[in-house]
C-alpha atoms as a printed R data frame, in Angstrom:
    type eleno elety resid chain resno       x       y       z
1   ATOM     1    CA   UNK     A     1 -13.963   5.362  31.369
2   ATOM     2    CA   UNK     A     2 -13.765   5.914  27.595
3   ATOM     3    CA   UNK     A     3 -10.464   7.285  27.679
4   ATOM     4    CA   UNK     A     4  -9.334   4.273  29.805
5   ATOM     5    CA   UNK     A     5 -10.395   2.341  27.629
6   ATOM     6    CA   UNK     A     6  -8.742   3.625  24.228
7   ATOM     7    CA   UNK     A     7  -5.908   4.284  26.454
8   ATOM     8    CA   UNK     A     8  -5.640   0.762  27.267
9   ATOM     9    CA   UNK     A     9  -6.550  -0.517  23.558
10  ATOM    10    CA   UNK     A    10  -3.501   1.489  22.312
11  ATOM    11    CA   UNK     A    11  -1.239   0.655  24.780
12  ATOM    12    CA   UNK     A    12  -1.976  -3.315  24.718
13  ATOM    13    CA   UNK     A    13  -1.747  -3.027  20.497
14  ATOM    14    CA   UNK     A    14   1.668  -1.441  21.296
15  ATOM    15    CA   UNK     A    15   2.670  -4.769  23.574
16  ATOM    16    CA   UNK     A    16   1.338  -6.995  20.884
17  ATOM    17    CA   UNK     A    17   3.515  -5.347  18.324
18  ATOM    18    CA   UNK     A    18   6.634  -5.986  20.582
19  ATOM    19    CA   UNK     A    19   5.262  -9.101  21.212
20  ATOM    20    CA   UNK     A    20   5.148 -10.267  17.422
21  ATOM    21    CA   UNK     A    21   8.415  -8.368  16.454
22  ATOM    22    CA   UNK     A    22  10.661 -10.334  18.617
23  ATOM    23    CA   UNK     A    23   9.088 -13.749  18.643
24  ATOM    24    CA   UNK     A    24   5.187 -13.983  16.396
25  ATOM    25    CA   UNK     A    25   4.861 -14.520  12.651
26  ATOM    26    CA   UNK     A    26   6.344 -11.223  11.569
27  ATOM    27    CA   UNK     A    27   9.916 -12.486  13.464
28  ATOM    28    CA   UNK     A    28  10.348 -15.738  11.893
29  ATOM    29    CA   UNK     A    29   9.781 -14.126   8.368
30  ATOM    30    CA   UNK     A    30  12.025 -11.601   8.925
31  ATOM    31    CA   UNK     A    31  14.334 -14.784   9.708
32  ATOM    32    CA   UNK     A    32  13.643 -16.528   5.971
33  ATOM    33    CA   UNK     A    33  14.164 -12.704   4.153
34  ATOM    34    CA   UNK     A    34  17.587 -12.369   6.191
35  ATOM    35    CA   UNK     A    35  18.821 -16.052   5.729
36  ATOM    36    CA   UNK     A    36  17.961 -16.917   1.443
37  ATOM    37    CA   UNK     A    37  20.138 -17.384  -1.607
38  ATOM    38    CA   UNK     A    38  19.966 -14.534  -3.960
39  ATOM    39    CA   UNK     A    39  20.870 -16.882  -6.963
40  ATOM    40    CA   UNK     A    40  18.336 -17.117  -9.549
41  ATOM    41    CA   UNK     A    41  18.491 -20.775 -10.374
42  ATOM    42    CA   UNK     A    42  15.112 -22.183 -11.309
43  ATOM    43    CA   UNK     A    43  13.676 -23.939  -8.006
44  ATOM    44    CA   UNK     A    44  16.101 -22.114  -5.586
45  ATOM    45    CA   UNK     A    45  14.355 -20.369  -2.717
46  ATOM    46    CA   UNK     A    46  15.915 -17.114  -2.640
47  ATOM    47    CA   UNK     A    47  15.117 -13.442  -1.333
48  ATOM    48    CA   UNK     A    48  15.185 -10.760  -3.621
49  ATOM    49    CA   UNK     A    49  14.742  -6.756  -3.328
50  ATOM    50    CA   UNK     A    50  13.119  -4.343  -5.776
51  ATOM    51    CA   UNK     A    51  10.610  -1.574  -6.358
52  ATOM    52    CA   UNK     A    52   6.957  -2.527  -6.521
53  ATOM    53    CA   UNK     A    53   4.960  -1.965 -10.184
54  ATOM    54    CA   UNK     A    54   1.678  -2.326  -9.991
55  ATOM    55    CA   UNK     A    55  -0.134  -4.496 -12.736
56  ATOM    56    CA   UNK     A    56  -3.523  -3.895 -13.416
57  ATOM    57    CA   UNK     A    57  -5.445  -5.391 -10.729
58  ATOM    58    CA   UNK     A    58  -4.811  -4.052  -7.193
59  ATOM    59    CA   UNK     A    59  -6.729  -4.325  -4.071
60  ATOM    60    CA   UNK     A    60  -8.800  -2.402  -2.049
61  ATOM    61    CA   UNK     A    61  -7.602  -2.601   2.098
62  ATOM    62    CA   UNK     A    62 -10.383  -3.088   3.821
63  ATOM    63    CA   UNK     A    63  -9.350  -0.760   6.860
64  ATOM    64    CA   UNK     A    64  -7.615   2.324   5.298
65  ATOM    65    CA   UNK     A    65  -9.135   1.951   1.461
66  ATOM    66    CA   UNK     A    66  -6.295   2.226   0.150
67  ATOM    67    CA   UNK     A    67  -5.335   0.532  -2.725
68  ATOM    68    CA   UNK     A    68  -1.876  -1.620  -3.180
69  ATOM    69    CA   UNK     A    69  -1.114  -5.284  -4.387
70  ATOM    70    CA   UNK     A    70  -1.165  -6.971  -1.040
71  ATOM    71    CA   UNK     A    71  -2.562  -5.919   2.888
72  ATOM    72    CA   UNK     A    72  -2.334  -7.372   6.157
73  ATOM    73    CA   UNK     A    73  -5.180  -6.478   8.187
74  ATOM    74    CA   UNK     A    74  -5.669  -7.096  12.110
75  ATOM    75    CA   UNK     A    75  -8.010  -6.744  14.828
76  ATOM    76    CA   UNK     A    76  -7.852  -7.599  18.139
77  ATOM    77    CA   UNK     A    77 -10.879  -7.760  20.259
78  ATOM    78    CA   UNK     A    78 -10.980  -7.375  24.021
79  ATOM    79    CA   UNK     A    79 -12.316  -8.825  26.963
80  ATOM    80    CA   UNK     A    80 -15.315  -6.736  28.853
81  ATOM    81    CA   UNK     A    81 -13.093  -7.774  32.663
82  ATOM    82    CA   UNK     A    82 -10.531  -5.622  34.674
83  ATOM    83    CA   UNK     A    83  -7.983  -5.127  33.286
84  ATOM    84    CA   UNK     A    84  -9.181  -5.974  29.616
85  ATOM    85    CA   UNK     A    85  -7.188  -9.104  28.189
86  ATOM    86    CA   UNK     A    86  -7.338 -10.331  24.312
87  ATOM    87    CA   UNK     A    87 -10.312 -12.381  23.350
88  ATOM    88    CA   UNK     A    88  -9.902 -12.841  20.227
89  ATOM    89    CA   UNK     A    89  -7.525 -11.539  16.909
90  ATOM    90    CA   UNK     A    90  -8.849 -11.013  13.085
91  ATOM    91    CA   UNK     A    91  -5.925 -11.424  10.641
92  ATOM    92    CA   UNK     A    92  -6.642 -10.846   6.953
93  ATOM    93    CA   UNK     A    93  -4.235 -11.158   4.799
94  ATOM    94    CA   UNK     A    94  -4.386 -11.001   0.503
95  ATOM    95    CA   UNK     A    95  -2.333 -10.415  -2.500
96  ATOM    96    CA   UNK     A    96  -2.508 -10.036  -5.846
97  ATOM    97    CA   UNK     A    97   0.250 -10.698  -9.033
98  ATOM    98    CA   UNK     A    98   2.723  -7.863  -9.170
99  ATOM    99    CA   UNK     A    99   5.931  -7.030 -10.770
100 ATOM   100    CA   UNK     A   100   9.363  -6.216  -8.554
101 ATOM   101    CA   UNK     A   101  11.706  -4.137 -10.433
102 ATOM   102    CA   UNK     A   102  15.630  -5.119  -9.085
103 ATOM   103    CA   UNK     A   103  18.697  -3.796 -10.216
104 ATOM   104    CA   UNK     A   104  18.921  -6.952 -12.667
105 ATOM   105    CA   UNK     A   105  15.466  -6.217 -14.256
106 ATOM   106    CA   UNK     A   106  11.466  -7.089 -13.652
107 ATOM   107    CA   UNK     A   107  10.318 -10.346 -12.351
108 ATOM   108    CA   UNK     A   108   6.992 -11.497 -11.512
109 ATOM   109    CA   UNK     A   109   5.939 -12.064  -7.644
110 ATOM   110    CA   UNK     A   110   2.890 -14.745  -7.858
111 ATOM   111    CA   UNK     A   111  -0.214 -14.338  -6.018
112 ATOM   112    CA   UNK     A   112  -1.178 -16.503  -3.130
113 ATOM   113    CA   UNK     A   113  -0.697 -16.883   0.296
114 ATOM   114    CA   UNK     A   114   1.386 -14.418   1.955
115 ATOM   115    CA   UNK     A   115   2.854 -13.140   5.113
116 ATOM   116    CA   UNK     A   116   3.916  -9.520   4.920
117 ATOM   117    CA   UNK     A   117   6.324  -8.869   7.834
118 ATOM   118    CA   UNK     A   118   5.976  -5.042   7.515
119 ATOM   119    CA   UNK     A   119   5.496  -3.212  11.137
120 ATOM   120    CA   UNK     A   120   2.086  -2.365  11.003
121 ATOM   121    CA   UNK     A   121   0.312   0.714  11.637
122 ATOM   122    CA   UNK     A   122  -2.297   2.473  13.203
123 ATOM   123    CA   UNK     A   123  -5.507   3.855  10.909
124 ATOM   124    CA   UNK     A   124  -5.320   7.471  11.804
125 ATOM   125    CA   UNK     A   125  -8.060   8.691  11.432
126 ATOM   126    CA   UNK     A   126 -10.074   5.988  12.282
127 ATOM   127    CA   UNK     A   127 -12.647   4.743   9.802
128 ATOM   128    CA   UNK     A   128 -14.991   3.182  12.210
129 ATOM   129    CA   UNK     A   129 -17.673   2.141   9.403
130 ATOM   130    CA   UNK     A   130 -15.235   0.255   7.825
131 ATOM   131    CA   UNK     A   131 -13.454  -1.285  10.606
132 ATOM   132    CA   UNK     A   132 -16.920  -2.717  11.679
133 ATOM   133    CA   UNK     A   133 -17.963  -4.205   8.552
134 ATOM   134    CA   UNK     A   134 -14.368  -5.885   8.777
135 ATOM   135    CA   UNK     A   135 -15.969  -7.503  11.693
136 ATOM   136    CA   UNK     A   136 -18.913  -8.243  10.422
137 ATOM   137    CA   UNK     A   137 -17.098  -9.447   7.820
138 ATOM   138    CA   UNK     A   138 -15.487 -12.243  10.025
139 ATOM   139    CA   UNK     A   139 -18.590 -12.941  12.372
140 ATOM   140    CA   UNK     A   140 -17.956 -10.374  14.994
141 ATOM   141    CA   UNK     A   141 -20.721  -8.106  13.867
142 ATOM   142    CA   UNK     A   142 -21.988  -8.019  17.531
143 ATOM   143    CA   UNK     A   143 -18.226  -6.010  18.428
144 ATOM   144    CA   UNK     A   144 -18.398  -2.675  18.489
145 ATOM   145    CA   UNK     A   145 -15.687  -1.354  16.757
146 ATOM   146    CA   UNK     A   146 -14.957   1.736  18.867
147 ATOM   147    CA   UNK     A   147 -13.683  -1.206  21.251
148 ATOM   148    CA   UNK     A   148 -11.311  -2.866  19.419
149 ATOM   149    CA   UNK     A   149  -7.809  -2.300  18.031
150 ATOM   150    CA   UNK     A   150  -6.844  -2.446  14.820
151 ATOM   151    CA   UNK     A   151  -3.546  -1.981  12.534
152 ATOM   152    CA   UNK     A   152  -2.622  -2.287   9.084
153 ATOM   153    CA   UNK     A   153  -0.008  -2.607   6.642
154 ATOM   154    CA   UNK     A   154  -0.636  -1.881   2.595
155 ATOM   155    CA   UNK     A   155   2.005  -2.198  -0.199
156 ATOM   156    CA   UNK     A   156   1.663  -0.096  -2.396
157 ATOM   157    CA   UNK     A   157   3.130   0.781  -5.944
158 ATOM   158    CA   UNK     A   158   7.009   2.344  -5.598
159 ATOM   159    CA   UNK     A   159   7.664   0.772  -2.248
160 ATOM   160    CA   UNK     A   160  11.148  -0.790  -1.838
161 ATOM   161    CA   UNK     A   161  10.944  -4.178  -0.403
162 ATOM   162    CA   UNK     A   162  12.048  -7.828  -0.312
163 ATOM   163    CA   UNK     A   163  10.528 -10.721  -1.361
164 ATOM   164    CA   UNK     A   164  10.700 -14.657  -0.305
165 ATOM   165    CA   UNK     A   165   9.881 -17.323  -2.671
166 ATOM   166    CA   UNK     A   166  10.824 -20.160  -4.465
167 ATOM   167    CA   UNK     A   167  12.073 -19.127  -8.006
168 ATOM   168    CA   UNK     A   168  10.167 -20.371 -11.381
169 ATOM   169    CA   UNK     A   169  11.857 -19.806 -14.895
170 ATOM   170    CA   UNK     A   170   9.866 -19.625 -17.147
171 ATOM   171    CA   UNK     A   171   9.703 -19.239 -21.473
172 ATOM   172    CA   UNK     A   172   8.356 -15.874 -22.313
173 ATOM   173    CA   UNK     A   173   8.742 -15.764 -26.340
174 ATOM   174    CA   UNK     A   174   9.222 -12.376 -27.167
175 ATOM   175    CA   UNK     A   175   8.986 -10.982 -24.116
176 ATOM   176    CA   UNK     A   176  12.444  -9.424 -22.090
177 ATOM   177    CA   UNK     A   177  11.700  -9.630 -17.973
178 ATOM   178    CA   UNK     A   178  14.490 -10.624 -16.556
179 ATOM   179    CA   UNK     A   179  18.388 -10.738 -18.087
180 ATOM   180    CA   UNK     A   180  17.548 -12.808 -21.499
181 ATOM   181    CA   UNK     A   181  15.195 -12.402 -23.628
182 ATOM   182    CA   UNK     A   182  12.405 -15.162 -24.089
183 ATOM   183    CA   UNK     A   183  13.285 -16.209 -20.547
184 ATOM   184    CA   UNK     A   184  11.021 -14.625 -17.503
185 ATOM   185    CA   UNK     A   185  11.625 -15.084 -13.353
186 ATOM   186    CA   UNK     A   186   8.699 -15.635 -11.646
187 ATOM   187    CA   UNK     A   187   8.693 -16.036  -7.342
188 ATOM   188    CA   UNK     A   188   5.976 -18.134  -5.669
189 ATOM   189    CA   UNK     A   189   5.482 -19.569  -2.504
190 ATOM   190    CA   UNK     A   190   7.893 -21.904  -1.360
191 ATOM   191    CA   UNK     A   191   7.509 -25.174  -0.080
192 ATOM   192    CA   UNK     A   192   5.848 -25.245   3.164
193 ATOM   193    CA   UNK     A   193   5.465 -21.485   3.255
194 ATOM   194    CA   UNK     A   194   3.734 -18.595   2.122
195 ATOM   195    CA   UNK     A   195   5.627 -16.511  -0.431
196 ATOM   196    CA   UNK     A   196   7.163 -13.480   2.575
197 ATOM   197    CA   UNK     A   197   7.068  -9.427   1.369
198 ATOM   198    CA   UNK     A   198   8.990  -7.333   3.870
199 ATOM   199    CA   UNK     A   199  11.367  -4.108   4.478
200 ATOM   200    CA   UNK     A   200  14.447  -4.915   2.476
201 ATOM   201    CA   UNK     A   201  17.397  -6.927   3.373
């Protein structure tokens, strides 16, 4: 029964990954990194694709531990009928300020809201002490987390990526980011979304 049970937790994460790749969350922002400007004109929304430094503050994912400037962490909790169905889905998402290096130089990527359209992946091994204080966490203490599935996706310092936002040029006095001097490029959210990190485009 264990077995069919993990089997069937694995398998239904697997569907919900298909699922979300061709029509959830993680579709539509791979839509906005595909479709932006690349012009850096102050208040254009643009995409833009560079190497992740790391500033000094990074986070801690709650799943895996590891450390990186933004996560996206899931759980999906099942029903106790035959065959199991989702109750319910955890999604945790957080970032922190960060610098993308591009072949034009460093800009800024603000911290906020975000939707990080990254494939995400399975914790192997399983932490199971962590993934049930990340229900506790979210007022599903009463789960047991051998039950439910989870995934994760952590970016990390020197991953290639893209980023969505709306650009923000700003004066830097003596300070070189970004093509002239005094001048720095900073990407926030755009209007009426979150600021997007994916694979690059």
């Amino acid at each position: 029964m264990i077995i069919f049970v993990l089997f069937f937790v694995g398998l239904s994460g697997l569907a919900t990954a298909i699922h979300a790749a061709v029509l959830g969350p993680r579709a539509k922002a791979r839509k906005r990194l595909r479709q932006a400007s690349r012009e850096l004109v102050d208040g254009a929304v643009v995409t833009l694709t560079g190497k992740v430094v790391a500033r000094s503050k990074v986070l801690e994912a709650p799943l895996s531990g590891r450390d990186g400037v933004a996560f996206s962490s899931n759980a999906r909790i099942y029903t106790t009928k035959r065959p199991p169905a989702i109750a319910a889905q955890i999604d945790e998402a957080m970032m922190v300020k960060f610098e993308l290096e591009t072949k034009d130089g460093k800009l800024v990527v603000s911290e906020g809201d975000v939707v990080i359209e990254f494939p995400p992946d399975p914790i192997i091994p399983r932490k199971i002490e962590r993934e049930q204080r990340f229900l506790d966490a979210h007022g599903y203490g009463h789960v047991h987390a051998g039950s439910v599935g989870f995934d994760e996706v952590v970016i990390t310092a020197g991953m290639k990526i893209s980023v969505h936002g709306a650009v923000r040029v700003e004066a830097a006095p003596g300070e070189a980011t970004y093509r002239e001097t005094g001048k720095k490029i900073v990407l926030a959210a755009p209007p009426g979304h979150p600021l997007t990190i994916g694979r690059p485009v």
